[in-house]
C-alpha positions, 0 to 999 in steps of 0.5 A: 721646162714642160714635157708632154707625151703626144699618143697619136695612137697604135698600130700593129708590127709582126712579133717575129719581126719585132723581137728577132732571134727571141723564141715566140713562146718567150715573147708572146709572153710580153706582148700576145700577137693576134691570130696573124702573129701581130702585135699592137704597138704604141706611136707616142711622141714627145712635146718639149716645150723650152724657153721660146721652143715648142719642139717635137720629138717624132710624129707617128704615122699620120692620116694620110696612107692609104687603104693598102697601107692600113690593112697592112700595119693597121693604125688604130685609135688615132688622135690628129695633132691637132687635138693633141695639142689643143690638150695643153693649150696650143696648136700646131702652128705654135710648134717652133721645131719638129725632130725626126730620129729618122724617116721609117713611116712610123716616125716621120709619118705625121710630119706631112700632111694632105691640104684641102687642094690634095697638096703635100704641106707640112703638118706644123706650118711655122716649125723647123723640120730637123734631121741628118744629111747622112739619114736622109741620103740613106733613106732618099736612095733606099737599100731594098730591106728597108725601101718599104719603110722609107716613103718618100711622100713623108720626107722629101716635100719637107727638103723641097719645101725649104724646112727640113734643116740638118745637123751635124753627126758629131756625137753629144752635139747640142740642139739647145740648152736642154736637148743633145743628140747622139747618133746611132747606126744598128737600126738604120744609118745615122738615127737620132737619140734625143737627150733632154736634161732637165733643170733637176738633173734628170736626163730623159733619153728619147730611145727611138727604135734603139729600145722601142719599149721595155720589152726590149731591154734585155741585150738579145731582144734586138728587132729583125728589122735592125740593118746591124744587129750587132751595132745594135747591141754595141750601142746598147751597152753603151747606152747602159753604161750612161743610163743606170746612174739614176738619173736616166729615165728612157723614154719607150715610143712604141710600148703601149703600156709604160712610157718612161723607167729607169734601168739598173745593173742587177747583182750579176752586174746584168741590166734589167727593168727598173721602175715605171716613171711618170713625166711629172715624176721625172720633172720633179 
């Protein structure tokens, strides 16, 4: 097994916004917003390559929105897959399956692109698009705190194009032989959390938006976009009670400074940071 992380760059969030009812003078500590209370975060995927699979975990915002959208969230320093993937030595027709934890734009962006006739296609044209029936009816008929994050242009031409495959909501269900998927409903209704489990006994846990970085690792950084704050947190203490074996290591989308750690159980029994871990790191 081979994992490779993809940066398709950064873009920027309202700190507020992103870390809910922590004070600024707490957060702006962590992460300094700019003069319009902005933060910059990272939009990292994941390549998993795994047998006869080459699989994608999220694909950023992607290049297609328009100017409107970029003076509003402002994406910068993007790469194309293409080049990414031209990094380890493959393209884009080579990737077999793309899983979307879920359809905010800053996950499933990328998984569509704009051809040379100005038509909609998907960005991997040989891939199985893969999500939920319950997501993607949530996101299709969009409740109004989250409409402005759901945009149809990055989702529904996938379904109508015949590529975009659904699994079942059954908790710990089985992708493959290394990838499980168990479901969570704080942040949005029926988001994905990738397992991948390692030959070595390591597990690499995609957080998605349960923890979009480091920063939000203590119980009340909970972000304000969160439809169920409270579910969030349930979810965290879950995911807690799996994680702080040693043998976990989170994978954080959004952070732009570390990628993967490891969370411990302090003294008082309290979960905190623990150490910054590399791909080669984990694999070994």
């Amino acid at each position: 097994m081979k994992l490779h992380v993809l940066d398709t760059g950064k873009f920027k969030l309202d700190g507020g916004a992103m870390f809910g009812v922590v004070p600024k003078r707490m957060w702006a500590k962590l992460n300094p917003p700019d003069e319009d209370n902005l933060c910059t975060w990272g939009l990292k995927c994941l390549l998993v390559e795994t047998g006869n699979q080459k699989i994608i975990i999220d694909t950023g915002v992607g290049h297609k929105q328009d100017d409107r959208f970029r003076k509003h969230f402002y994406p910068h320093d993007t790469r194309e897959f293409d080049d990414l993937l031209q990094e380890v030595n493959l393209t884009i027709e080579d990737i077999t399956d793309v899983i979307i934890t879920h359809f905010h734009f800053d996950h499933v962006g990328g998984a569509v692109s704009i051809n040379q006739q100005g038509k909609l296609v998907p960005t991997f044209p040989n891939a199985k698009y893969w999500s939920n029936k319950t997501h993607y009816n949530w996101a299709y008929d969009a409740n109004p705190r989250e409409a402005a994050s759901f945009l149809k242009e990055n989702f529904v031409p996938l379904k109508e194009q015949g590529v975009l495959f659904f699994m079942d909501t059954e908790p710990g269900i089985a992708f493959n032989d290394n990838i499980s998927l168990d479901f969570v409903y704080g942040h949005t209704e029926a988001m994905m959390i990738p397992y991948i489990h390692l030959p070595n006994g390591n597990t690499l846990v995609f957080c998605a938006d349960l923890m979009p970085s480091h920063h939000h690792i203590p119980m009340p950084y909970v972000m304000a976009y969160d439809i169920r704050p409270l579910e969030t947190l349930k979810e965290r203490e879950a995911l807690y009670d799996k994680v702080t074996d040693g043998k976990h290591f989170l994978f954080y989308e959004h952070d732009q400074i570390l990628t993967c750690s490891s969370v411990v159980r302090n003294e008082t029994g309290k979960v905190v940071f623990g150490e910054s871990k590399s791909m080669e790191q984990i694999l070994s």
